[in-house]
C-alpha positions as YAML, in Angstrom:
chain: A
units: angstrom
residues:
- id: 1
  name: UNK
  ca: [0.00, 0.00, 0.00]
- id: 2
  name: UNK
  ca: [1.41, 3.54, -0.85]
- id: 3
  name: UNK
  ca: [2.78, 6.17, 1.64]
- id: 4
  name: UNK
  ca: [-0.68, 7.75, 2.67]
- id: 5
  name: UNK
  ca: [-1.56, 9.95, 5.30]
- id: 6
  name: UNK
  ca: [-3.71, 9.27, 8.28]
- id: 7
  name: UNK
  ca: [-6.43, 11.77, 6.90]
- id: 8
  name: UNK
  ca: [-6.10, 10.29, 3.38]
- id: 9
  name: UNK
  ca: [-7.23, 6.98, 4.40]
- id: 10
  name: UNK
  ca: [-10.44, 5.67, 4.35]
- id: 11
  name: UNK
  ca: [-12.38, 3.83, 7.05]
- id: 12
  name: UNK
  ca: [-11.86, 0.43, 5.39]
- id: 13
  name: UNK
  ca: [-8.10, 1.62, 5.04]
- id: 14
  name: UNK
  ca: [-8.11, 2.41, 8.61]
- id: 15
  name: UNK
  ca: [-10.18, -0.59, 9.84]
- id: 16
  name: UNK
  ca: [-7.49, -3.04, 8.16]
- id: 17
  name: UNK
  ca: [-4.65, -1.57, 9.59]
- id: 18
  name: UNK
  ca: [-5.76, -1.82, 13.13]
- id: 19
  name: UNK
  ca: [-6.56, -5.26, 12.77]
- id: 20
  name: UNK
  ca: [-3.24, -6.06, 11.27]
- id: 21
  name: UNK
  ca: [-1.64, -4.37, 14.32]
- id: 22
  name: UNK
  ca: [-3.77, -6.45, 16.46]
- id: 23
  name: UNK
  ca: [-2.54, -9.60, 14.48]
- id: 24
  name: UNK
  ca: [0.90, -8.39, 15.28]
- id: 25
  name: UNK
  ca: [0.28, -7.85, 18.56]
- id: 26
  name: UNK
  ca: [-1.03, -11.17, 19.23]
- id: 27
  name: UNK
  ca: [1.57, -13.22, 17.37]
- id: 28
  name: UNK
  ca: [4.33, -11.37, 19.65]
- id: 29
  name: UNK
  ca: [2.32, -12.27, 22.80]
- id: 30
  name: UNK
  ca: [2.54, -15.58, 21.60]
- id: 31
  name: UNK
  ca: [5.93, -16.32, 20.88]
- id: 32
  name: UNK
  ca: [6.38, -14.52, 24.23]
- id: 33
  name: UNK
  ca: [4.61, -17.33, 26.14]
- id: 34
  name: UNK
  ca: [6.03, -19.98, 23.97]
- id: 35
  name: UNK
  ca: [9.82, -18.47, 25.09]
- id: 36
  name: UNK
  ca: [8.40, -18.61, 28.42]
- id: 37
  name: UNK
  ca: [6.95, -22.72, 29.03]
- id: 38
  name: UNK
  ca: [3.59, -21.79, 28.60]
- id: 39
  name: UNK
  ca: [2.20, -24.81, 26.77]
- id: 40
  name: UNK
  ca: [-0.31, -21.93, 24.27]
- id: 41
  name: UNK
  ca: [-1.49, -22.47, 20.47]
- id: 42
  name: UNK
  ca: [-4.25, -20.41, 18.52]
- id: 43
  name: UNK
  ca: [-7.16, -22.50, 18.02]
- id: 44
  name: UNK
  ca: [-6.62, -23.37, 14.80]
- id: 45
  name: UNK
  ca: [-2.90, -24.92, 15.85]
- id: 46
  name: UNK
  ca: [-4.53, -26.47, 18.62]
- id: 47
  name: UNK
  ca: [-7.28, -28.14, 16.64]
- id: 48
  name: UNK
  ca: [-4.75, -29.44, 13.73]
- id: 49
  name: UNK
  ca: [-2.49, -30.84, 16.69]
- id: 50
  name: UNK
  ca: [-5.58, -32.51, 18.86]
- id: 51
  name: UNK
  ca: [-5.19, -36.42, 17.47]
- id: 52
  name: UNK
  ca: [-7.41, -37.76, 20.69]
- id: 53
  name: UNK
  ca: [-4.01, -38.53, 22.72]
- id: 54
  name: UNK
  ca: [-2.94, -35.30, 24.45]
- id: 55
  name: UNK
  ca: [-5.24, -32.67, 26.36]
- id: 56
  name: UNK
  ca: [-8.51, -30.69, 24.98]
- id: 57
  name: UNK
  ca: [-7.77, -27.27, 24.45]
- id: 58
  name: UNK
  ca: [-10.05, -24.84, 26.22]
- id: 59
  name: UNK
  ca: [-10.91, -21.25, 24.75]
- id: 60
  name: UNK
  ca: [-9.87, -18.25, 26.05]
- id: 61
  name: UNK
  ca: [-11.29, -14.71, 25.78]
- id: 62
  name: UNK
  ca: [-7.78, -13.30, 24.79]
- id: 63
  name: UNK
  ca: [-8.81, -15.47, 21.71]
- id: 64
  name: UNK
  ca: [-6.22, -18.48, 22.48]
- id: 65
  name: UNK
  ca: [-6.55, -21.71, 23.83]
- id: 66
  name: UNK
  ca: [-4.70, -23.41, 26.70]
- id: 67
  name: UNK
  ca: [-3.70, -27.03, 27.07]
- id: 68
  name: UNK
  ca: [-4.36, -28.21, 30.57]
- id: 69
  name: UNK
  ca: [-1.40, -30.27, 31.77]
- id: 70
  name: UNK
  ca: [-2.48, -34.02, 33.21]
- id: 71
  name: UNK
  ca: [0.68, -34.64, 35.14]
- id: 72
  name: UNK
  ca: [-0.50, -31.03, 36.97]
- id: 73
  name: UNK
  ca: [-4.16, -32.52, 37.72]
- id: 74
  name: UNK
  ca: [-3.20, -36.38, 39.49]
- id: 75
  name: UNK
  ca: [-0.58, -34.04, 41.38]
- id: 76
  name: UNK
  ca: [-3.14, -32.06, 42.93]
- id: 77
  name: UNK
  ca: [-5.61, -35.07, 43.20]
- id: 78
  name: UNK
  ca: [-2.74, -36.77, 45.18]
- id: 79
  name: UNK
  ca: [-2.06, -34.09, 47.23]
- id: 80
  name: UNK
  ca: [-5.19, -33.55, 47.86]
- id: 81
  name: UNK
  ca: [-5.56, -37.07, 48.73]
- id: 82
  name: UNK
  ca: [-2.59, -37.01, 51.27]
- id: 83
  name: UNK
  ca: [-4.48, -33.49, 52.95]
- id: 84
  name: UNK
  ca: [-7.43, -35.31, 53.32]
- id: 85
  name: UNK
  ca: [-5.57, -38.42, 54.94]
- id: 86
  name: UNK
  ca: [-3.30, -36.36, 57.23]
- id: 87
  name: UNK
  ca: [-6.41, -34.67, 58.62]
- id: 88
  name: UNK
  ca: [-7.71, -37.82, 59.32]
- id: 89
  name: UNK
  ca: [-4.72, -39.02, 60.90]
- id: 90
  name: UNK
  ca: [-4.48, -35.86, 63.20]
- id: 91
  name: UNK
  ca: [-8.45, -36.33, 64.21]
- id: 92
  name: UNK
  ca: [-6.87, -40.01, 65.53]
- id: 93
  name: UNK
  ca: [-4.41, -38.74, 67.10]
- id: 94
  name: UNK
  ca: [-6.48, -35.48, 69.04]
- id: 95
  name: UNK
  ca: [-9.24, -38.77, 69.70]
- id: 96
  name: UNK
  ca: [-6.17, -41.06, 71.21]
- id: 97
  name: UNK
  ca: [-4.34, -38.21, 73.72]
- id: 98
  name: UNK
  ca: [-8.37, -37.48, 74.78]
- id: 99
  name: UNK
  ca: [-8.80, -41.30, 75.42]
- id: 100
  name: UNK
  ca: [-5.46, -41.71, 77.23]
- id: 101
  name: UNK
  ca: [-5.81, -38.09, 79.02]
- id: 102
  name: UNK
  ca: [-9.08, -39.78, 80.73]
- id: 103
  name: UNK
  ca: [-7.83, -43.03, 81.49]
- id: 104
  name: UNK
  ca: [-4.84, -40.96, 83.35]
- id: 105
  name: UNK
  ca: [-7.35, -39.08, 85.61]
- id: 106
  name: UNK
  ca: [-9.16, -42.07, 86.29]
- id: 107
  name: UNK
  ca: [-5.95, -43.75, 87.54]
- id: 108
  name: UNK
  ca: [-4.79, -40.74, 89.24]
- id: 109
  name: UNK
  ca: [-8.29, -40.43, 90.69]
- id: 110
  name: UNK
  ca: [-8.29, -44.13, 91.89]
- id: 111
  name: UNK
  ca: [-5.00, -43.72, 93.37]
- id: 112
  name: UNK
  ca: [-6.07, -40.49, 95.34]
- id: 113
  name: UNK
  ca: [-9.44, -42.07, 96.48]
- id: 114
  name: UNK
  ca: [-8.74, -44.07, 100.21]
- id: 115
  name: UNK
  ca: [-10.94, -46.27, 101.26]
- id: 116
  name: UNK
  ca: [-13.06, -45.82, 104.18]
- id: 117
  name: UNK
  ca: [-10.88, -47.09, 106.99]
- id: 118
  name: UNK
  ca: [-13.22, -49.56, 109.06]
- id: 119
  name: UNK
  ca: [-11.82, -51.22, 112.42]
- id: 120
  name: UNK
  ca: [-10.12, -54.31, 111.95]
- id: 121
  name: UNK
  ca: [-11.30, -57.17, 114.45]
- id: 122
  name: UNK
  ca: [-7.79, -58.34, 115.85]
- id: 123
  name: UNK
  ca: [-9.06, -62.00, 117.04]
- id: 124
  name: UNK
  ca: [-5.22, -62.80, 117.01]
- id: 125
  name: UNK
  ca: [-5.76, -62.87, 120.58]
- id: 126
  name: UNK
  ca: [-5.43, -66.12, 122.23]
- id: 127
  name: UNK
  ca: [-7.27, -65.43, 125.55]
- id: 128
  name: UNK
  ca: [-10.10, -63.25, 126.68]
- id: 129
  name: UNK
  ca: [-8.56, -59.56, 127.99]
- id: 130
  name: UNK
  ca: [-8.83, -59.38, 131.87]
- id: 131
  name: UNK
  ca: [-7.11, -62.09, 132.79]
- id: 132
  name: UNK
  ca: [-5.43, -61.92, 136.46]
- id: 133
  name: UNK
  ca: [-4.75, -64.10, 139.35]
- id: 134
  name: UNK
  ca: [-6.80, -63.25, 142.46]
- id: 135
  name: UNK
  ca: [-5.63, -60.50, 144.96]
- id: 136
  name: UNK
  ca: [-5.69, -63.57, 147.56]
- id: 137
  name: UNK
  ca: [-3.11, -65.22, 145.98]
- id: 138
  name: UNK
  ca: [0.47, -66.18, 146.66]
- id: 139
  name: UNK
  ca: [2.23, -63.46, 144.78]
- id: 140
  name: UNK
  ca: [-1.24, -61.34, 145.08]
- id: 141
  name: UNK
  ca: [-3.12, -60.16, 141.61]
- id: 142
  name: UNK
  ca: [-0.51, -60.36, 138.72]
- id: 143
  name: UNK
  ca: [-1.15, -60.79, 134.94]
- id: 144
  name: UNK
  ca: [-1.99, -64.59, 134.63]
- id: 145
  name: UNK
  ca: [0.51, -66.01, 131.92]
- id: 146
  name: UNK
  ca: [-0.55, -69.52, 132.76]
- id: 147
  name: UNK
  ca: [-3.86, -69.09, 131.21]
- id: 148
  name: UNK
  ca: [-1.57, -68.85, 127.68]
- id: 149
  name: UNK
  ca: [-0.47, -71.55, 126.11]
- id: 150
  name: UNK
  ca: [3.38, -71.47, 126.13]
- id: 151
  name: UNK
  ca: [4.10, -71.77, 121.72]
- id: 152
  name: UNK
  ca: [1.00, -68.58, 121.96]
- id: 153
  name: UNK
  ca: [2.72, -66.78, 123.73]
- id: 154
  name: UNK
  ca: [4.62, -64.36, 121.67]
- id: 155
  name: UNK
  ca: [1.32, -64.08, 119.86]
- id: 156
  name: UNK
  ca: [0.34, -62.52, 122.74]
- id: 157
  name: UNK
  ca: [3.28, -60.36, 123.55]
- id: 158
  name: UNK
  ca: [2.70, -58.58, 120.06]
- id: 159
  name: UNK
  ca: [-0.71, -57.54, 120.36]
- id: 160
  name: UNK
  ca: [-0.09, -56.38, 123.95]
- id: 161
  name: UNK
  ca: [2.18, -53.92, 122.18]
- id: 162
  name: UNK
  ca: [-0.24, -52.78, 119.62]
- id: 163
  name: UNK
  ca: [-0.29, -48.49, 119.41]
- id: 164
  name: UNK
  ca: [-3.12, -47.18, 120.94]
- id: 165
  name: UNK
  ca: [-5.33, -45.12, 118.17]
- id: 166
  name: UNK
  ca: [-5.31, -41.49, 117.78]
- id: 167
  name: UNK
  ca: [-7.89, -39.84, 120.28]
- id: 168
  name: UNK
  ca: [-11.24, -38.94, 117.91]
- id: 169
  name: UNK
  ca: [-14.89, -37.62, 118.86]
- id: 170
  name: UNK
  ca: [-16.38, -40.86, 118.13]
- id: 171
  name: UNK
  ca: [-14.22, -43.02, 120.25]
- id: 172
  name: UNK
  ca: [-16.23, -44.21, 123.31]
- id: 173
  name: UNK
  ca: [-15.01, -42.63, 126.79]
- id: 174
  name: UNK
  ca: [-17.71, -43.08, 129.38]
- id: 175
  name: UNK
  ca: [-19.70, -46.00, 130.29]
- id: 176
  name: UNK
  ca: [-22.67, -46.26, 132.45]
- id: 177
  name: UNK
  ca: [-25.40, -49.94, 133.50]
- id: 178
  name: UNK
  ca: [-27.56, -48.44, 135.82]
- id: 179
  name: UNK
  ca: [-28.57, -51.70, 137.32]
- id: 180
  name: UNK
  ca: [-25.54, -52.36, 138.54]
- id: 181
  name: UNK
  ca: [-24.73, -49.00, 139.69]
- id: 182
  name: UNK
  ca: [-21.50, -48.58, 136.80]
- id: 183
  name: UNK
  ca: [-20.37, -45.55, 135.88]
- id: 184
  name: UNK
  ca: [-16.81, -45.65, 134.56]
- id: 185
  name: UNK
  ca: [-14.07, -44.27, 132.07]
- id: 186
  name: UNK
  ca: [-13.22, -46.26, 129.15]
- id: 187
  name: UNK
  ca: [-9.66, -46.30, 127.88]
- id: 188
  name: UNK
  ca: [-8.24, -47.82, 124.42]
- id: 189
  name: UNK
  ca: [-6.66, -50.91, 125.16]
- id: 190
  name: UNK
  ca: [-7.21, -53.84, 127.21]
- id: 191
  name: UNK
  ca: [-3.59, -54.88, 128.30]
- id: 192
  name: UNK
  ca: [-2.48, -54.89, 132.39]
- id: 193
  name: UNK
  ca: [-1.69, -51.81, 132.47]
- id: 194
  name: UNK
  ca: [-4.52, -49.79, 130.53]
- id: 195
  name: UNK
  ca: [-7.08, -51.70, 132.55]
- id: 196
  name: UNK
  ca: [-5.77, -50.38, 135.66]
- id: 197
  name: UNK
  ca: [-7.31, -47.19, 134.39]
- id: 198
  name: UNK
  ca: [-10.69, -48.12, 133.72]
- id: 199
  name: UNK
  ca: [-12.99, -50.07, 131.11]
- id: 200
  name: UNK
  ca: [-10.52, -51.14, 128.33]
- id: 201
  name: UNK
  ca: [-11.90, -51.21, 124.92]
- id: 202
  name: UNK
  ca: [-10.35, -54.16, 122.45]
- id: 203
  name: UNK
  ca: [-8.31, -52.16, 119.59]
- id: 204
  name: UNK
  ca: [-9.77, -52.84, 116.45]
- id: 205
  name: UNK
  ca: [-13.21, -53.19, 117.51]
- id: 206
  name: UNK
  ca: [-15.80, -50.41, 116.26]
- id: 207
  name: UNK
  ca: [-16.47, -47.09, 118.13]
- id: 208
  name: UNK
  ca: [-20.25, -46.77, 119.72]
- id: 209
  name: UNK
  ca: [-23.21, -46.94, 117.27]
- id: 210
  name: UNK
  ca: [-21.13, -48.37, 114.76]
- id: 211
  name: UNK
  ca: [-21.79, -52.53, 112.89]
- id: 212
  name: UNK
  ca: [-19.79, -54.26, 114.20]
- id: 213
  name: UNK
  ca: [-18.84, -55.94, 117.72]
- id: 214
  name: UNK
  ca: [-17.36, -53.38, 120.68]
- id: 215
  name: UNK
  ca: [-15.36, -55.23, 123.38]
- id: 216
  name: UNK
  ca: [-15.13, -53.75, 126.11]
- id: 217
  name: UNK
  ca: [-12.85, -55.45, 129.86]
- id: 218
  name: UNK
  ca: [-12.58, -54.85, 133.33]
- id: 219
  name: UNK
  ca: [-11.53, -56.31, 136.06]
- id: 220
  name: UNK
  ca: [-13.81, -57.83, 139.24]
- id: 221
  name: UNK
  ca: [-11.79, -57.81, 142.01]
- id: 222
  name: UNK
  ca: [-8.73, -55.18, 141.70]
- id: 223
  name: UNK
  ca: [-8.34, -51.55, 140.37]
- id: 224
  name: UNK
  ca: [-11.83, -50.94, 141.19]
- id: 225
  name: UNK
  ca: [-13.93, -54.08, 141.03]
- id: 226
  name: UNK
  ca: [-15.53, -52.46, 138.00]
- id: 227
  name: UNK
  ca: [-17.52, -55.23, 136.68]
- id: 228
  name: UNK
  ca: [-17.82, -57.58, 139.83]
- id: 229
  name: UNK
  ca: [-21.69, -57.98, 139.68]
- id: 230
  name: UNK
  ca: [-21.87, -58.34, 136.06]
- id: 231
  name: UNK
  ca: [-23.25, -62.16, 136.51]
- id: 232
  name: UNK
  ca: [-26.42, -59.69, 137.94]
- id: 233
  name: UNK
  ca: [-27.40, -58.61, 134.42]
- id: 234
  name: UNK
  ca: [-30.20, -59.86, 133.33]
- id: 235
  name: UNK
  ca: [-31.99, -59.37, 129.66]
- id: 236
  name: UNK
  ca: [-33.32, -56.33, 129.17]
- id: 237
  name: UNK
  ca: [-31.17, -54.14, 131.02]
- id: 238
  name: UNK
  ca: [-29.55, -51.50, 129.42]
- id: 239
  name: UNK
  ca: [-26.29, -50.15, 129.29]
- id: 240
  name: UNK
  ca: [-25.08, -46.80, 127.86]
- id: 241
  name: UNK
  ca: [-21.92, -45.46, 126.15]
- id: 242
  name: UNK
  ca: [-20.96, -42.15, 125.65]
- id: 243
  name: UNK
  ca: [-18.39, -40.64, 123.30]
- id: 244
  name: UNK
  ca: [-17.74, -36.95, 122.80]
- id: 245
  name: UNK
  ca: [-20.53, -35.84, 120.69]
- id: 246
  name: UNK
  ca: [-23.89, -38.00, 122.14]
- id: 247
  name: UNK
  ca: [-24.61, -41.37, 123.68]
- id: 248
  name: UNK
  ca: [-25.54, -44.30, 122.69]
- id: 249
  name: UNK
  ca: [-27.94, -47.57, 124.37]
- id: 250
  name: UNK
  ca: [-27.26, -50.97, 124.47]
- id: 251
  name: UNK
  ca: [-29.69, -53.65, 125.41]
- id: 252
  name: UNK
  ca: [-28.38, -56.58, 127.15]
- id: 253
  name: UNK
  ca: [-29.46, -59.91, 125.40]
- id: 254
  name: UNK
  ca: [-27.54, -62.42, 127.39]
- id: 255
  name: UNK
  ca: [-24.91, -63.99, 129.73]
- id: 256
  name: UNK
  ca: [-22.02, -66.85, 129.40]
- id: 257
  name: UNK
  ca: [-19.83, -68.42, 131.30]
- id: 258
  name: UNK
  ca: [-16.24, -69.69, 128.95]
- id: 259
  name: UNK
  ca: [-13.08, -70.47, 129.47]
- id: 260
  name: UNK
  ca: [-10.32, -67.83, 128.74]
- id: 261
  name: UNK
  ca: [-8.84, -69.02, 125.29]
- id: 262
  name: UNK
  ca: [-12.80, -68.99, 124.33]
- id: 263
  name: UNK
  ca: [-11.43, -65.94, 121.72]
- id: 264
  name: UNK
  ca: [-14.59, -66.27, 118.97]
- id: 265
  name: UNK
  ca: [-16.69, -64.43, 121.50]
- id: 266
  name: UNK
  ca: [-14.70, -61.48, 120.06]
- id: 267
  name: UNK
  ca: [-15.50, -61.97, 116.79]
- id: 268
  name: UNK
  ca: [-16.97, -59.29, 114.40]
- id: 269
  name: UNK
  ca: [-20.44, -58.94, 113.87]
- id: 270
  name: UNK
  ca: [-22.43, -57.71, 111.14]
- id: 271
  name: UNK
  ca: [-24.72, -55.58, 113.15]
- id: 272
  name: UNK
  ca: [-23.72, -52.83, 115.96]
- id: 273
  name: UNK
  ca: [-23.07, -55.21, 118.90]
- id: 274
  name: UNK
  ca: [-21.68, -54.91, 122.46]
- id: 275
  name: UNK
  ca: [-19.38, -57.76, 124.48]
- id: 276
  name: UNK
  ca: [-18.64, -57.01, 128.06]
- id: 277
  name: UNK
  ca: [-15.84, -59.44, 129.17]
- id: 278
  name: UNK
  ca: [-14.69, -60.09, 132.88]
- id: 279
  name: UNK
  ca: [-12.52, -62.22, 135.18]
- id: 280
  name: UNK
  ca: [-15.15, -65.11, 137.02]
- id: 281
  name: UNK
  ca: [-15.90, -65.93, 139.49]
- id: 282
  name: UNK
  ca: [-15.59, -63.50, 141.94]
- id: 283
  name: UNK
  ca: [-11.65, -63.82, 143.68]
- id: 284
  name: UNK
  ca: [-11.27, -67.33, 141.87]
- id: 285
  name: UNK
  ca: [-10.86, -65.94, 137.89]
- id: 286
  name: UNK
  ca: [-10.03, -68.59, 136.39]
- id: 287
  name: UNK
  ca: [-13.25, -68.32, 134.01]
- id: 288
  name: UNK
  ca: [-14.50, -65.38, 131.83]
- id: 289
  name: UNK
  ca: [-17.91, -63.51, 132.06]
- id: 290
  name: UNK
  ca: [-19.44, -62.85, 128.89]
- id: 291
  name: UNK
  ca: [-22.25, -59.88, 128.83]
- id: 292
  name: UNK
  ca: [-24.00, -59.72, 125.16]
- id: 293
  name: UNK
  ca: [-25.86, -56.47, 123.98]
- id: 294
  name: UNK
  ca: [-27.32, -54.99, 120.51]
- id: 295
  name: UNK
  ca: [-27.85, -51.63, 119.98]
- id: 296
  name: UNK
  ca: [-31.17, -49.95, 120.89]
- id: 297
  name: UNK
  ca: [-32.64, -48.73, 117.74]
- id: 298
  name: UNK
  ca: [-34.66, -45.33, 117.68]
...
C-alpha cells in the first residue's frame, strides 16, 4: 500500500490496519509465552495438533486456547488425597491423647481415692482380755501367763504392744449400767496396764453406734472391782456409752460363762453389737464372764 496519510485513508483503510496491528500484537504475545513454558497455540494450531491422545484445548477470551497439563491434575488429586488423609490421621491422634488423658485421671483419681478405713477385728488374741490371778493369791493379783499356752505366747506379747489409736470424737469414753450401779471411764486398750485405768476397749473393735462388735474389759476384784456384779445382768437391762458428741444404748441380750482361750466371743459382727468381758468368778478368775448387747434402735 502507498505512503498515505492518516487523513487520506479511508475507514476500510483504517479498519485493516488496526486489525493487522492487532494480528501483530497477538503473534508477539505468543511467541512470548512460547519463550516462556507456557504450553499456548491459537485454536486453529490447537485443533490441527488434537489427534485424541494429548489434552482438549479450552478457549480463552484473549482469543487463544490453553492445554491443561495431566501430570499437573493427578498431582493435585494426590495431594489432595494425602491433605485429606493427614487430617484424618491428626483427628486419631487429638481422639487417642483425649482417650489416654481420661484413662490418666481415672488412675490418678483411683489412686487419690482411700478407702473408708473400718476397724479391723484383731481376734489374734489367744485369751479373753482381763485375765489376772486373784488379789488372795500367793504373789497377790498379777497378769496370769498360765492361762496362755506357752508356743502362743509371743502371739500374745505382740498384740499387747499394739499403738493405741489417735484420740477422735467418736471413740467411746464413758460407760454407764444403771442396774448395777457402773459408771466408769473407758480407755483404748485392754492390756495390764490400761485396765488399771478403767474399762478397756479391744483395739480394732468399732467405736459406739457403729456394725460391728465393741469389746469392752474390766476387772472384778482389783483396780476398782468395775464389773464384779456383772453375773447380775439380766436381759433387758440396758447399758449406755458415751463418746464426745452424744450417747448411745445398748440392750443386754444375754450372759455366758467360757473359758479364757474362748477368743470367737470377740469376733466381728455384722450388726452394731456390744461384748462385756470379765474375770469369774468372783476372787477365783479362772473363768470369763461374757455380757452380750445390741444396739437400741430409735
Amino acid at each position: 500500500m502507498p505512503e498515505k496519510r492518516p487523513e487520506d485513508l479511508s475507514v476500510e483503510e483504517l479498519r485493516r490496519l488496526l486489525l493487522e496491528k492487532r494480528r501483530v500484537r497477538r503473534q508477539d504475545r505468543l511467541e512470548r509465552f512460547r519463550r516462556t513454558g507456557r504450553v499456548i497455540a491459537l485454536a486453529a494450531e490447537a485443533e490441527a495438533t488434537f489427534d485424541g491422545e494429548t489434552d482438549p484445548v479450552l478457549e480463552t477470551p484473549a482469543g487463544f486456547t490453553a492445554v491443561p497439563n495431566r501430570r499437573r491434575a493427578w498431582t493435585d488429586r494426590i495431594l489432595l488425597a494425602v491433605e485429606v488423609l493427614a487430617a484424618i490421621a491428626l483427628i486419631g491422634v487429638v481422639l487417642n491423647a483425649f482417650s489416654i488423658w481420661r484413662t490418666l485421671n481415672q488412675e490418678v483419681a483411683a489412686a487419690m481415692e482411700q478407702p473408708t478405713p473400718v476397724p479391723t477385728p484383731l481376734i489374734t488374741a489367744v485369751v479373753l482380755p482381763s485375765g489376772h490371778t486373784p488379789p488372795n493369791a500367793e504373789n497377790g493379783a498379777q497378769f496370769n501367763e498360765a492361762e496362755i499356752p506357752e508356743h502362743l505366747r509371743p502371739i500374745a506379747q505382740n498384740v499387747a504392744s499394739l499403738p493405741v489409736p489417735t484420740a477422735s470424737p467418736a471413740q467411746a469414753i464413758r460407760i454407764q449400767i444403771p442396774a448395777i450401779k457402773v459408771d466408769a471411764p473407758i480407755v483404748q486398750g485392754d492390756s495390764w496396764e490400761q485396765l488399771k485405768k478403767g474399762v478397756g476397749q479391744h483395739i480394732g473393735t468399732p467405736n459406739p453406734g457403729e456394725n460391728g462388735n465393741i469389746v469392752l474389759s474390766a476387772h472384778n476384784d482389783i483396780f476398782g472391782e468395775i464389773f464384779r456384779e456383772l453375773d447380775k445382768l439380766q436381759p433387758g437391762d440396758v447399758v449406755i456409752l458415751y463418746t464426745a458428741q452424744r450417747q448411745y444404748t445398748y440392750v443386754v441380750t444375754g450372759t455366758q460363762i467360757v473359758e479364757p482361750t474362748r477368743v470367737e466371743v470377740m469376733a466381728p459382727t455384722p450388726n452394731a453389737t456390744l461384748t462385756l468381758i470379765s474375770c469369774y468368778p468372783y476372787m477365783i478368775d479362772t473363768e470369763r464372764i461374757v455380757v452380750s448387747a445390741v444396739l437400741q434402735t430409735p
